[in-house]
N, C-alpha and C positions, 0 to 999 in steps of 0.2 A: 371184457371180463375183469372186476375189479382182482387185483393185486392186494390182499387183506395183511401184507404187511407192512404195505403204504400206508395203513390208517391206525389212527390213534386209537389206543383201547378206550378213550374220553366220546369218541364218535361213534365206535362199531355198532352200536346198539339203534342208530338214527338215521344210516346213510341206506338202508335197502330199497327204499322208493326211490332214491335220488338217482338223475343221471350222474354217472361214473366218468369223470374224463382224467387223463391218467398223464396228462401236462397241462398246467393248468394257464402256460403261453400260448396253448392252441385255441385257448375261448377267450373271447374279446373280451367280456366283463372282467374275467378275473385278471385279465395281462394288464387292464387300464388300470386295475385296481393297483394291483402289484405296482406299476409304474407310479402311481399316486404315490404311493409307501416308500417308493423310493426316493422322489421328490423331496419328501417331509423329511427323510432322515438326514439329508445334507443339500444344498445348492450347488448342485456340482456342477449345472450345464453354466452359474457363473465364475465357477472355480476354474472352469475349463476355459474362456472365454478370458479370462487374467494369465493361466501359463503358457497357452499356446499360441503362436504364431500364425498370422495369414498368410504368413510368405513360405508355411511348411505345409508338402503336403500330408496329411492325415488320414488313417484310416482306424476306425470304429469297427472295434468288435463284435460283432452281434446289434445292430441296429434295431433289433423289437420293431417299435410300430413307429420309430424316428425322435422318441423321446429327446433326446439328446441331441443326433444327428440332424433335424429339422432347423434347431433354434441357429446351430453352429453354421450351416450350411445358408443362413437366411441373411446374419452376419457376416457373411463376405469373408467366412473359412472356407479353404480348399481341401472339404472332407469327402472322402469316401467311406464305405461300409462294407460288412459281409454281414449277411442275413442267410442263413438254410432253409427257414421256415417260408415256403412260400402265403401262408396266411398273414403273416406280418408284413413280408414285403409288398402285398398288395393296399397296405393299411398307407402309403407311403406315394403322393400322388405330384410330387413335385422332387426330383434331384433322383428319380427311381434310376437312372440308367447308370446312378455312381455305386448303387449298393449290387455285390457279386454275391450269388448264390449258391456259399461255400463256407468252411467250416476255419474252427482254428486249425485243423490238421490236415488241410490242402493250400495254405495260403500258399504254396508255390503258381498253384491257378491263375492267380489272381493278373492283367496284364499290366496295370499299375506296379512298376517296380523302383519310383521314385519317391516312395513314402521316407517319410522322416520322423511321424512321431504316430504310435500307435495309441488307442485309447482303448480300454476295458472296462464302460461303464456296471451303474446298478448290481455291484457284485456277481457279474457274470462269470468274472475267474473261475466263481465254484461252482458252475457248471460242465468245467473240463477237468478228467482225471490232473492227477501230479506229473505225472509221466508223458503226458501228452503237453502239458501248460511248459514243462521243463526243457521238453522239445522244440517246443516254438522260444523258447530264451536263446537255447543253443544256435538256432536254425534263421534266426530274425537274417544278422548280418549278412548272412548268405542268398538267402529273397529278397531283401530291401539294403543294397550297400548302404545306404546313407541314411538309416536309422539311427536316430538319437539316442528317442525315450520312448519308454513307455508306460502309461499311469492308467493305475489300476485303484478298484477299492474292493472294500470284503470286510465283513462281521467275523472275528475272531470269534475261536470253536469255545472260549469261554462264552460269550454268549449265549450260545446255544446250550450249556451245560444248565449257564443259571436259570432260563426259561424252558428247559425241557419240558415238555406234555403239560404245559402251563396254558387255559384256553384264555382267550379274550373276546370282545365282538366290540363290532363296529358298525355304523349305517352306513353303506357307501349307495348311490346315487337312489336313494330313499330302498332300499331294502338291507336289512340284517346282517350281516354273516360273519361265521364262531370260526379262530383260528388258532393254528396252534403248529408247535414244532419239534422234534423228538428225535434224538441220537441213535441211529440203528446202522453198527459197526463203523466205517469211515464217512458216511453220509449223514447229511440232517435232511429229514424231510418233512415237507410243509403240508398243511390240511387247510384247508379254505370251505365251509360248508356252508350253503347258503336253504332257502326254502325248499329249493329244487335242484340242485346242482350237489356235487361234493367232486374240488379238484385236489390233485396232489403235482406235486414236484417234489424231486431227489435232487440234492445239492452234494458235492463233496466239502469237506473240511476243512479250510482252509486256517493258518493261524500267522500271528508277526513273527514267532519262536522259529518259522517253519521257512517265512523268509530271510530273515537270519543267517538259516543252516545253508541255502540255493546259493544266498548269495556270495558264502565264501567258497562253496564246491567252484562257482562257474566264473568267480571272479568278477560279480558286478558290483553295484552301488548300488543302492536304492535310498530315500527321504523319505517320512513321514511330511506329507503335505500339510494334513490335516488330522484330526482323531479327536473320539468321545472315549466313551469308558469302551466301549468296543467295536468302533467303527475307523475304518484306517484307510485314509487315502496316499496310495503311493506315486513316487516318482521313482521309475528305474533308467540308470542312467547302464548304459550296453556299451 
């Protein structure tokens, strides 16, 4: 049952034949796409590859379908993962028995407890509420003593302002498809509409203003690695 305040008033008029899927991580076209997208906006798996250590072990947030986790893990990094989605993790046919099938809000699960440096690819951060991502800051030392860092990225919610319900398209593996993104209360949420398909994903808000404020509440550090006009890769030092 579509969710009709997932969709852009630019689409409502086009998607009612369309199959409706309501995460648009759960279908393989659109997750490789989105990993594509992610790719193009920054080199991060060689960004990753220059700050981290082989002699630390590593654990990956959300390993998708290995984007990241694959290249690092091939390179003679000693990473692990958590993946929830059992669709992704079966996308993943080499190093499967390092990725745990759990969230950011059970890492205490997890039986690896000698991590040292956590990673947050592809803007994943803004798939976890404030309160639950501010949890796991608090919470890291205590599940993994000898945690260092942890580097994250994420598109500041001015982004998102300036492209509001703004469509574009693109050809991706020879078909079409019109996308767009739009402020609805603390989330932005994404539309992907292809011939035959229209998926969505809800993201929370994420902003620099906003790390900022965490990190003098909780008393960390954190580095701008990296940055464009709205894209921000962090170093948090715990």
């Amino acid at each position: 049952m579509k969710d009709h305040s997932l969709i852009s008033n630019k689409f409502s008029d086009i998607i009612s034949n369309k199959k409706f899927i309501d995460d648009f991580y759960d279908d393989s076209y659109f997750a490789s796409y989105y990993h594509e997208v992610s790719q193009k906006t920054v080199d991060d798996i060689n960004w990753y590859k220059k700050i981290l250590s082989r002699e630390d072990a590593i654990l990956e947030i959300g390993t998708g379908s290995g984007r990241v986790f694959l290249p690092l893990l091939l390179d003679g990094f000693d990473i692990y993962g958590i993946e929830p989605s059992s669709k992704m993790r079966k996308l993943i046919n080499i190093g499967c028995e390092r990725i745990y099938p759990y969230t950011l809000q059970n890492l205490e699960k997890i039986p690896k407890r000698d991590i040292q440096e956590i990673i947050i690819p592809a803007t994943t951060v803004s798939l976890f509420p404030k309160d639950d991502f501010e949890e796991f800051l608090k919470n890291s030392k205590k599940i993994f003593p000898n945690i260092k860092r942890v580097f994250l990225d994420f598109l500041d919610t001015k982004y998102f302002v300036e492209s509001n319900d703004i469509v574009k398209s693109e050809v991706y593996r020879d078909e079409k498809c019109y996308f767009t993104n739009f402020i609805l209360d603390d989330y932005v949420v994404f539309n992907i509409v292809t011939k035959d398909k229209c998926a969505v994903s809800k993201k929370y808000l994420y902003s620099i203003d906003y790390f900022t404020e965490i990190s003098l509440n909780y008393g960390f550090n954190y580095e701008i690695i990296f940055k464009n006009k709205f894209y921000y890769f962090l170093k948090i030092t715990l």
